[in-house]
N, C-alpha and C positions, 0 to 999 in steps of 0.2 A: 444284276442285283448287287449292292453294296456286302459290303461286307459284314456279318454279325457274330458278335462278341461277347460272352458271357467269363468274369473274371473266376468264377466257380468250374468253370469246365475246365478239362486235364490238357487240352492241347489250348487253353488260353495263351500260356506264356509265347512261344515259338510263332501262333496267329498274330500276335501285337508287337512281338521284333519281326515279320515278316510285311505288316501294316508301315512301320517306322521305317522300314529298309527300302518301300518299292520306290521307284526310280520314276517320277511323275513325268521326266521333261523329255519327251520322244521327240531330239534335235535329232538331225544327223551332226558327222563330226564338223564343224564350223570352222574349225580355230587354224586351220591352214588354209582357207579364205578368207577370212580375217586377216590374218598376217599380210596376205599379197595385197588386199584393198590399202591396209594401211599404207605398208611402203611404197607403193602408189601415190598416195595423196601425199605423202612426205617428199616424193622425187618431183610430182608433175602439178601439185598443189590444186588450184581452182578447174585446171582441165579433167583431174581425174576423176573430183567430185563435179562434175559436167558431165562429162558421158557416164560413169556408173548413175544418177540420178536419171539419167535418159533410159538406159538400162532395166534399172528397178523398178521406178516408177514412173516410166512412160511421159515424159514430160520433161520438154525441152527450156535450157537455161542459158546464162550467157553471166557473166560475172557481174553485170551490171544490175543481173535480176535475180541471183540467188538471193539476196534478203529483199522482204517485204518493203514495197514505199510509204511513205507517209500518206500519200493518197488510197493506197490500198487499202490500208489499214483504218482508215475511215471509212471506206467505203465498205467493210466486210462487219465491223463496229455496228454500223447505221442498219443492217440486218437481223440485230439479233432485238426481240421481242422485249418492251419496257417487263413483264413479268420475269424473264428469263435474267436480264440484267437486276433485274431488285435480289433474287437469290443469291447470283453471283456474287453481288457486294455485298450481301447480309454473310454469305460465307466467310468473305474475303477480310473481313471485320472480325468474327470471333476468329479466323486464324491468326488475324495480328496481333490479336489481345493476346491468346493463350502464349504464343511465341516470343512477345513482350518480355515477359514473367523468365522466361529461361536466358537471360543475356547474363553470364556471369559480372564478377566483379573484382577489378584490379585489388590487389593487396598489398602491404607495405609497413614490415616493421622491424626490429631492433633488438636482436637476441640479447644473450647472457654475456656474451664475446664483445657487443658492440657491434656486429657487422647487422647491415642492413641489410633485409632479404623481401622477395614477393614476386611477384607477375602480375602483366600484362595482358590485357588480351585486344588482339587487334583482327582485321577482317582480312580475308580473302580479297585482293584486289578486281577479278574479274571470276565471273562463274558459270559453266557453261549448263543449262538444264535441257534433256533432253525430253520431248513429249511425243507417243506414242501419235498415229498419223493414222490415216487410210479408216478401215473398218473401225478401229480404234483409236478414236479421237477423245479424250480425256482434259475437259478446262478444268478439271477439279486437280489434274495433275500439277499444272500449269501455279495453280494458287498455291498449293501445297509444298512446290520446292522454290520457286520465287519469292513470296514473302516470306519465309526464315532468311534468308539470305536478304533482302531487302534492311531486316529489321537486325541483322548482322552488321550492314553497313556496306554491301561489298557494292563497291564505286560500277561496278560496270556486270548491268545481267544480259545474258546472251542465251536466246532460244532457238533450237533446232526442230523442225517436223518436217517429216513428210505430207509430202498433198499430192498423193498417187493421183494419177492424168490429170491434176492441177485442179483438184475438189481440196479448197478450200472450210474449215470448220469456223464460223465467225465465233462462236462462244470460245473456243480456245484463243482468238485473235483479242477477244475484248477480254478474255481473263488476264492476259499477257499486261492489255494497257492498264487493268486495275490493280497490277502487281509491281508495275512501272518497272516492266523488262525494257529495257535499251536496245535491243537488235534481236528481231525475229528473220531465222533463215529458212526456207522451206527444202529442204534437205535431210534426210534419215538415215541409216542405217549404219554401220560401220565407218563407210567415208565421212558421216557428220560427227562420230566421234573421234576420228583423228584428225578433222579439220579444228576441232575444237584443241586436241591434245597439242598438236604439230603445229597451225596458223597455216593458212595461205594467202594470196597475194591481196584478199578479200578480205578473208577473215580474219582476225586477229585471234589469238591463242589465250584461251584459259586458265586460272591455274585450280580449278574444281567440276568436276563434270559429274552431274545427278541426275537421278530419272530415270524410270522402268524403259525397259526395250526386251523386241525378240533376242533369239537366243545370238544372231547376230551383232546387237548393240552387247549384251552380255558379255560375250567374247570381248569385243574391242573393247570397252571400260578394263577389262582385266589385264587387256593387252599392254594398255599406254597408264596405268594406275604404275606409278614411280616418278612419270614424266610431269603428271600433272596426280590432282588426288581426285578420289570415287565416293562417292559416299556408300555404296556397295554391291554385289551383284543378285540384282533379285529373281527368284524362282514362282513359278504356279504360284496363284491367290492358295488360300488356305483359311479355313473358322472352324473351330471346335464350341461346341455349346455343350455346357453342363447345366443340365436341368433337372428340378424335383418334377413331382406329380403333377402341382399347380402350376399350372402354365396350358395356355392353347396351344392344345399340337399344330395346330396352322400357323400360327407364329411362326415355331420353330421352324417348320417347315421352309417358311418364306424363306428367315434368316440363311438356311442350311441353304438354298438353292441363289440366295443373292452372291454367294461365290462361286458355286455348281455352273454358274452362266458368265462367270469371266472366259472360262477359255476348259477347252474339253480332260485340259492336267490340272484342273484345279482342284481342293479337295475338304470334301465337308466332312464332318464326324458331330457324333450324337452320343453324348457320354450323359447316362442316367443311370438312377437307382431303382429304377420302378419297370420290371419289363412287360408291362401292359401299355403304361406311355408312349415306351420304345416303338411298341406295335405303330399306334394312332400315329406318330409321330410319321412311320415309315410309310403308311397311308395317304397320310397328307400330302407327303412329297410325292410321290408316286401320280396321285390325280392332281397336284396343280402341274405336273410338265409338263403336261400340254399345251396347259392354256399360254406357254410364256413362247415369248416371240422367238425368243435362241433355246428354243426345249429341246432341238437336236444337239446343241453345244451341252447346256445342263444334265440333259439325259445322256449323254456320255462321259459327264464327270460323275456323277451321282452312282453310275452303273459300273464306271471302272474301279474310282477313288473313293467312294464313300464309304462309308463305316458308320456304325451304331451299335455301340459298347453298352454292354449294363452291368452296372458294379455293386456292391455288398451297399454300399453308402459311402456319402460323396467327398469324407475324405478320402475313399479309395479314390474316386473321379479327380481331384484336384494332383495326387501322387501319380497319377495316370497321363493327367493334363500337363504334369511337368515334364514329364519325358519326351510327349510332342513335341511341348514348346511353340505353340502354335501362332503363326503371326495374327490370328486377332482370336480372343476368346470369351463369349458372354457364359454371363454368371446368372442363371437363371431361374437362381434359388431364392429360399424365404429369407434368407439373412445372406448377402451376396458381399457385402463389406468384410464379415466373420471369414466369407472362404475364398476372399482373396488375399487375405493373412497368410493362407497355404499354399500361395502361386508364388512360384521364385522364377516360372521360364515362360516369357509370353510378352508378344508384340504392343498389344496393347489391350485393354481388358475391359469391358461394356457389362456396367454394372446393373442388375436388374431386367425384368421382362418388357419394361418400358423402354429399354435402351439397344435399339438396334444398330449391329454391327454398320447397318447403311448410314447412320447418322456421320459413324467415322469418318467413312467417306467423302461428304461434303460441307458436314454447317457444325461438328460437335468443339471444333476446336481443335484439338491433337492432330499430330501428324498424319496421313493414311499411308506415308512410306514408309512399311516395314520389314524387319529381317521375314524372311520365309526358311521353308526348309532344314528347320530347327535351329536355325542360325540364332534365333533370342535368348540361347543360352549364355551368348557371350557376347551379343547385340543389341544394339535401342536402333529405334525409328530412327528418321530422320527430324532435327532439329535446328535452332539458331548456332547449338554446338559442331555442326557440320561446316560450318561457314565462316570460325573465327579461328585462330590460333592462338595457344599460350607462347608467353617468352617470360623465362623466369630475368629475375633482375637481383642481383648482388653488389653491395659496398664494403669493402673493408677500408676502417680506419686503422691509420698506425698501430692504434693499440690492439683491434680487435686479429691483423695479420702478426703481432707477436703472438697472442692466445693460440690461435689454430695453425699458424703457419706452420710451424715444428714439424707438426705430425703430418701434414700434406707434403712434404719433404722427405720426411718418413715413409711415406707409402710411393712414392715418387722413386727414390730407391730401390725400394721392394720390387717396384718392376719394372727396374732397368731404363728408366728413361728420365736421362742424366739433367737435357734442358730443362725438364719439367722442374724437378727439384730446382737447381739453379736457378730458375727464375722469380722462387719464392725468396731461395736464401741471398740473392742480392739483395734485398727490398730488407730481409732481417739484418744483415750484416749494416746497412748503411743504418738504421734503426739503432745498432748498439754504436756506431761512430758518433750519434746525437748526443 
């Protein structure tokens, strides 16, 4: 049974830091096989990512066939169903519009001093995106870190999956070509992110690697994150709903279990002010888990990880909701725009009863790669800002290096570092010889 939560009860507080504290992700230790996969692919490059792919996922390659053909890829395209491909582009379209909107913009102007000052922003040269493979096959993954990056600008995209005994997902193959990824390699795990970090005699090297993975890819993004950059490491799916009275407990219910069936450490919570809701609400879940196809998976998130809070009123629930910080959180109240005024920590936020956490997922727009594991307190999603870099830009004129130089000279002194100084005050001295 979930967990239940009343903020008026005397062992309330201690129950809800012992909710925030549990430890969702039952990896064993990874990170010292990780390390040896690495410096493996670093030492032996396309052989090592050869036999570890024969290894893991049963399925013989040859350097010739680690990445998809042009034939392939037609041919796995030409499989997937004219209805299945209309959603994909109709997705693949509002994530480009919304993504559109966030491309920053260069600036450029002319202090008090005279010196000209601003930035730049330019793109990531190549971008490695990683997509989940085997049991979990994800083309919504596929659109979601490709097109920010496409619409970034970044000249060269590069996709990794696995295809355990060589089962192929075509809707991830044709998300790929509607995202216009440049190189699909059929390779996963650890070795496909050091092949991406490191390069081998095949692959060429990235300088951004994104995208959900087990706790294996986990590890190795954390490993080679210096060499190349991460957009971050993500944990167990996660939704908190905050809801009033008005709402169908089935709803919620769905809502709460459409993450309860990502994977058995995922984790639902149910934060209301009404604990008769609570009940219906707990009911609901309870008889649909059956009916759903992964109700073994759901029915062990629901049963471990769940929780259903009942608070005083729901600006308790929002002061509640910010401490989770939860990577996605619907607002499933009568005035939802008013109480998300009150949310400062949260992934991304599904305003109203009409607006289900799944739309996130595939056609609402917004990213669906987001921090977990309370990481939104000092995190955003993934974005077109994952995939560009600033470079600030300065001019000083004659006049405007007499104004400040002095004092950069000054401070240059102050901490011992003689050229530094020097090489303003050449530039002043020849200034006073004019």
């Amino acid at each position: 049974m979930p967990q239940h939560l009343t903020t008026t009860d005397p062992d309330f507080a201690a129950r809800f830091e012992h909710l925030l504290s549990m430890k969702r992700e039952d990896a064993p230790d990874v990170d010292a096989a990780v390390a040896a996969i690495i410096a493996d692919v670093r030492e032996r490059g396309d052989a090592a990512v050869i036999e570890l792919t024969s290894k893991f996922d049963r399925l013989e390659l040859t350097p010739e066939t680690l990445a998809f053909s042009r034939a392939e890829i037609e041919a796995a395209v030409a499989l997937v169903t004219p209805e299945d491909r209309a959603a994909l582009e109709l997705a693949a379209e509002r994530i480009r519009a919304y993504h559109a909107r966030q491309m920053p913009e260069d600036a450029s102007w002319t202090d008090a001093a005279g010196a000209t000052l601003g930035w730049r922003w330019t793109p990531v040269s190549a971008a490695g995106l990683y997509v989940p493979g085997g049991k979990a096959a994800y083309p919504s993954s596929v659109l979601m870190n490709a097109i920010p990056a496409k619409v970034a600008g970044v000249e060269r995209l590069v996709v990794v999956c696995p295809t355990p005994g060589g089962v192929v997902n075509p809707l991830v193959i044709l998300a790929c070509e509607i995202a216009g990824v440049d190189e699909i390699y059929r390779i996963g795990g650890a070795q496909a992110v050091a092949a991406l970090a490191y390069g081998t005699d095949t692959i060429r090297p990235v300088d951004k690697i994104t995208g959900p993975g087990n706790a294996f890819v986990a590890a190795a993004k954390r490993r080679v994150f210096g060499k190349v950059g991460i957009d971050m490491i993500a944990g167990p799916s996660e939704i908190l709903v905050i809801a009033d009275r008005d709402n169908d407990p089935e709803w919620l219910a769905l809502d709460l279990l459409s993450q309860a069936e990502h994977d058995e450490v995922a984790q639902s919570i149910l934060v209301t002010d009404d604990a008769g809701f609570a009940a219906e609400v707990t009911a609901a879940v309870e008889r649909l888990i059956p009916t759903l196809e992964r109700a073994e998976i759901a029915g062990a998130s629901w049963r471990d990880y769940g929780a259903v809070i009942v608070t005083k009123d729901l600006a308790e629930a929002a002061a509640l909701s910010n401490r989770v910080a939860p990577e996605h959180l619907e607002l499933c109240v009568a005035d939802p725009e008013a109480l998300a005024g009150e949310i400062t920590h949260a992934g991304a936020i599904f305003l109203g009863a009409w607006t289900p956490e799944a739309i996130g997922d595939y056609i609402g727009g917004p990213n669906h790669v987001l921090p977990t594991a309370r990481s939104a307190r000092f995190s955003s999603g993934l974005s077109v800002l994952d995939f560009v870099k600033r470079t600030t830009m300065a001019k000083m004129t004659p006049a405007a290096l007499a104004a400040i130089g002095p004092s950069a000279e000054r401070l240059a002194q102050a901490e011992s570092l003689q050229a530094h100084g020097l090489s303003v005050r050449a530039r002043l001295d020849r200034l006073n010889e004019m």
